[in-house]
Structure formats: structure tokens, C-alpha cells
C-alpha positions as CSV (number, residue, x, y, z in Angstrom):
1,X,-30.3,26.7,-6.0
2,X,-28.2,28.4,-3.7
3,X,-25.1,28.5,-3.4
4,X,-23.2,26.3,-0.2
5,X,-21.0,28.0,2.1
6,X,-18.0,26.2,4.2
7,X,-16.4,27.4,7.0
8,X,-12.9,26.8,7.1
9,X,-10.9,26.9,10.3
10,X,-7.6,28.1,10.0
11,X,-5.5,25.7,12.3
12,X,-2.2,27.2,10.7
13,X,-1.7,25.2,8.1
14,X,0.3,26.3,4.8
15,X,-2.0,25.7,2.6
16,X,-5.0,27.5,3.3
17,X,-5.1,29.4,0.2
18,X,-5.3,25.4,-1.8
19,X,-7.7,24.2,0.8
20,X,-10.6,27.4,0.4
21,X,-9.9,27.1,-4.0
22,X,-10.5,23.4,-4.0
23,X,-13.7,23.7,-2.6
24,X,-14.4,26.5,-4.5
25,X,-13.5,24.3,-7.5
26,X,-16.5,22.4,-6.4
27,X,-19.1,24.7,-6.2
28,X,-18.9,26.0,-2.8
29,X,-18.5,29.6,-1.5
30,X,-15.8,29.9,1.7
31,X,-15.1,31.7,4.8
32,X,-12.4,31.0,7.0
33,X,-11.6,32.2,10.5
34,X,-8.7,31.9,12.4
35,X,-9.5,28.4,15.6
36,X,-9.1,31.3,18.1
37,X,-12.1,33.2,16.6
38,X,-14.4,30.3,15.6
39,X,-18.0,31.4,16.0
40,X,-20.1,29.5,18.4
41,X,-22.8,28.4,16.5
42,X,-23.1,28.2,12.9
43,X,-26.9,29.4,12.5
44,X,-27.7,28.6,9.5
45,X,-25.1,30.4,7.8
46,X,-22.9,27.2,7.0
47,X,-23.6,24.3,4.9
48,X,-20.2,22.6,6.2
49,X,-17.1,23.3,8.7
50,X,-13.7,22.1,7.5
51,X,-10.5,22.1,10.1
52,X,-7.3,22.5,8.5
53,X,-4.0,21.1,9.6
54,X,-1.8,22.8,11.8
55,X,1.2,23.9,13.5
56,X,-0.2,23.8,17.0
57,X,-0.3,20.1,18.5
58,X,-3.9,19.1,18.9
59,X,-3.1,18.0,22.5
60,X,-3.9,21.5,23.1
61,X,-7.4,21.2,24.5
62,X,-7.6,24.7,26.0
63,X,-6.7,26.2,22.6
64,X,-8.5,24.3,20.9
65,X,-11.9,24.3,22.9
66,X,-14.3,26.5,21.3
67,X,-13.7,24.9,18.2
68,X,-14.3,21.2,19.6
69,X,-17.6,22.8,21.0
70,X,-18.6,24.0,17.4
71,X,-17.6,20.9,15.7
72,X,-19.5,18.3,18.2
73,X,-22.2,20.6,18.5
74,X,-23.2,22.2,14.9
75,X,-25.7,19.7,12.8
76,X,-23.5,20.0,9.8
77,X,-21.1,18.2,7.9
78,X,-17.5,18.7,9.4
79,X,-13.9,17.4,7.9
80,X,-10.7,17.6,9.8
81,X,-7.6,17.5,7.3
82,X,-4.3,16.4,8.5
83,X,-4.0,18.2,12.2
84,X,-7.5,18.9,12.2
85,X,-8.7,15.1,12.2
86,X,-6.1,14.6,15.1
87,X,-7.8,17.7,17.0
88,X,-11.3,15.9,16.7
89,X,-9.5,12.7,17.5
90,X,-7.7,13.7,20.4
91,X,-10.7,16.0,22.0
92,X,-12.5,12.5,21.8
93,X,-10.1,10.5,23.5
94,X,-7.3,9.3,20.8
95,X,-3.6,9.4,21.6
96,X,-1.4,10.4,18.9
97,X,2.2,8.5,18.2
98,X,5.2,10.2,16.8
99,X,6.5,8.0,13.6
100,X,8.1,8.6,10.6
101,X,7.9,11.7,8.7
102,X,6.2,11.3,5.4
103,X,5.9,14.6,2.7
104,X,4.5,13.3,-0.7
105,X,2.1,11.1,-2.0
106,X,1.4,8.2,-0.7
107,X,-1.1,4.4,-1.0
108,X,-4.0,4.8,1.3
109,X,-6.9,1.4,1.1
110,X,-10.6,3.5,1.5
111,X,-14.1,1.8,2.7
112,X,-15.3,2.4,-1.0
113,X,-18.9,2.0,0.9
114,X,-18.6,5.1,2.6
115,X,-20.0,8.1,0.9
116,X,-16.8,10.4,0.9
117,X,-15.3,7.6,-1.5
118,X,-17.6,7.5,-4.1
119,X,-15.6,9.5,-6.4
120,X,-12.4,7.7,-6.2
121,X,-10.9,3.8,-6.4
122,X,-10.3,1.7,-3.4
123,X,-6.2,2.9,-3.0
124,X,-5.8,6.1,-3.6
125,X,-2.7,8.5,-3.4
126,X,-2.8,11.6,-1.0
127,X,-0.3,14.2,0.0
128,X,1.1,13.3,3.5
129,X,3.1,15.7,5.2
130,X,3.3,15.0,9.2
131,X,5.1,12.9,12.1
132,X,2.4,12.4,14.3
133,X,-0.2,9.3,13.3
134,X,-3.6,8.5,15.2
135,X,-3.3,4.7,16.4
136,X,-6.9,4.1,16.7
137,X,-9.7,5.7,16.1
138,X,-11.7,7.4,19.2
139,X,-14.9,5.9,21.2
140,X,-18.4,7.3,18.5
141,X,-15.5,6.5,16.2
142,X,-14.4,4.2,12.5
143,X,-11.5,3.7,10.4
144,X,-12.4,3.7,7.1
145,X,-9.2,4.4,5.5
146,X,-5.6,2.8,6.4
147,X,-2.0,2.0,5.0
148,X,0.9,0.3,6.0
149,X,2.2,3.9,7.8
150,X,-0.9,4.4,10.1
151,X,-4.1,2.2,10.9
152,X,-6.3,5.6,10.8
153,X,-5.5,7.2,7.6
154,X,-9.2,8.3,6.9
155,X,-12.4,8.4,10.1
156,X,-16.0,9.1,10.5
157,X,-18.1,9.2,13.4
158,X,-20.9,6.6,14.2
159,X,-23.0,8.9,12.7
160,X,-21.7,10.3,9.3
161,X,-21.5,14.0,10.3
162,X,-17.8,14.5,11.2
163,X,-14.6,12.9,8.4
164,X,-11.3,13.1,9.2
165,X,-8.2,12.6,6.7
166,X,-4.3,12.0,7.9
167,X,-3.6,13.2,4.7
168,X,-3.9,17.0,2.8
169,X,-6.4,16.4,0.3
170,X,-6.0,20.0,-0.8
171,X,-3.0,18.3,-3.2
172,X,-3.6,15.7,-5.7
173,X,-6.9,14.5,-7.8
174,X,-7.8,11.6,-5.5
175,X,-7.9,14.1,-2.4
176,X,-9.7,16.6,-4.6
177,X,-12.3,13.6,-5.6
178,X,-12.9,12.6,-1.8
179,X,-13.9,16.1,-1.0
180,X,-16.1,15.7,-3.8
181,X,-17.7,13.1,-2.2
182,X,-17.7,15.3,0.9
183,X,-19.1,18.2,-0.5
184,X,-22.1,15.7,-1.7
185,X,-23.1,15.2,2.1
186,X,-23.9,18.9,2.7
187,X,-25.2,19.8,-1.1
């Protein structure tokens, strides 16, 4: 069998280098491109995007744009991590709140129906490390993870293709186990 390939979009996140090993940990081979030079298309040559978090807002639709084209036009599997669910979220209509910051691990309650979560129990603890929460998720939208800190800890869309996480699931077991269960989908 061959062997997958991700893409991983660099939004600017710190952690790039633990995001590209832990899915090398799980089997996959990884590129990753900076947003600015996201391709258009991924023609065959990618089994799954993954956006990481960042240091530019996601409110920043004109930055952001060609990778928002990629992501809600490729027919593979795509995660957002930390900033990068926000970016999907926001391109689609969600508003972001400032609130308290959070850095460590913290509870999060996960749909244990959905297919991302079959590797881990119903609360699980992931790395947090941000100020800005998503409120609600956006219109083609769920929730299917939430804790006492943020109603939309964990999406998907209406129609399994695109996850997004609040939290860095490049740190800890339980955020390496849900991208288990994410690297499943495009296997």
C-alpha cells in the first residue's frame, strides 16, 4: 500500500516541527508550505490538508484566501488546529471572542460517535494555548467537542470532510489519538 501524504499549511505556528512528526508517527509522509504559497489544487498528490495554528488573526480574509479556496474546494480530508479551525470558521461566517488565556492541558466532552474520536474516551485532555474562542460553530457547520471555556472546542462540517480543534493536538496522547482517528478518514 502506499504511503499517505499530508499537506500541512504553515499558519505560523510554533510547533510545526511536533505537528509534521506526529503524523509521521502515524504512518503518513508530510509536506508543508507556508498559507502564502498554498497550491491551488491538490491533484492527487495529497491524501489530507492540515492548517496549523497561527500568529496571524484569521479575520484576515485577504491573507488567508487562497488557502480558504483549497480547503472548501479539495475532496480531501482537511483539519484546522488551533488558529486554523478559526480560519475555516471565520471564512464561513463565525465570529471569534477574546476570553481567557489558557496554555496547558485542559477537559474537553467529544461526540464519541464521530469518527475522529474513536481512539480516545469521551473527555479528553488537550494542549490549549490561545485567547480567542469560536462561540458557535458556522452555517454547513457542528460542535462536536465542548468544555466549560468554549462551546466549540472540536467541529466538522455537515459533511465529514473538514475537523477543526481549539486545541494543539500536536501535544499530549489524547490529541495524538484523535489524529489517529483523523488519519483513519483519508487511509
Amino acid at each position: 500500500m502506499a504511503t499517505s501524504r499530508v499537506l500541512v499549511v504553515n499558519n505560523g505556528t510554533l510547533s510545526l516541527k511536533q505537528l509534521r512528526k506526529r503524523f509521521e508517527e502515524l504512518g503518513s509522509e508530510t509536506d508543508a508550505v507556508d498559507a502564502a504559497s498554498v497550491p491551488s489544487r491538490t491533484n492527487g498528490r495529497y491524501q489530507a490538508i492540515v492548517l496549523s495554528g497561527t500568529k496571524v488573526r484569521a479575520y484576515d480574509s485577504d491573507y488567508y484566501r487562497p488557502l480558504i479556496d483549497l480547503v472548501m474546494t479539495a475532496d480531501v480530508p482537511v483539519f484546522g488546529i488551533c488558529g486554523g479551525m478559526q480560519i475555516i470558521a471565520v471564512a464561513n461566517g463565525a465570529e471569534l471572542a477574546e476570553g481567557p488565556q489558557r496554555v496547558g492541558g485542559f477537559e474537553v466532552g467529544v461526540d464519541t460517535e464521530e469518527p475522529v474520536f474513536a481512539h480516545v474516551k469521551p473527555t479528553v485532555t488537550v494542549f490549549q494555548r490561545h485567547t480567542l474562542y469560536l462561540q458557535a460553530a458556522p452555517d454547513g457547520f457542528r460542535a462536536i467537542g465542548r468544555s466549560q471555556h468554549a462551546p466549540v472546542e472540536f467541529l466538522r462540517s455537515t459533511d465529514g470532510r473538514i475537523h477543526g480543534a481549539q486545541a494543539h493536538l500536536e501535544f499530549r496522547q489524547d490529541g495524538k489519538e484523535i489524529l489517529r482517528g483523523f488519519a483513519d478518514l483519508y487511509r
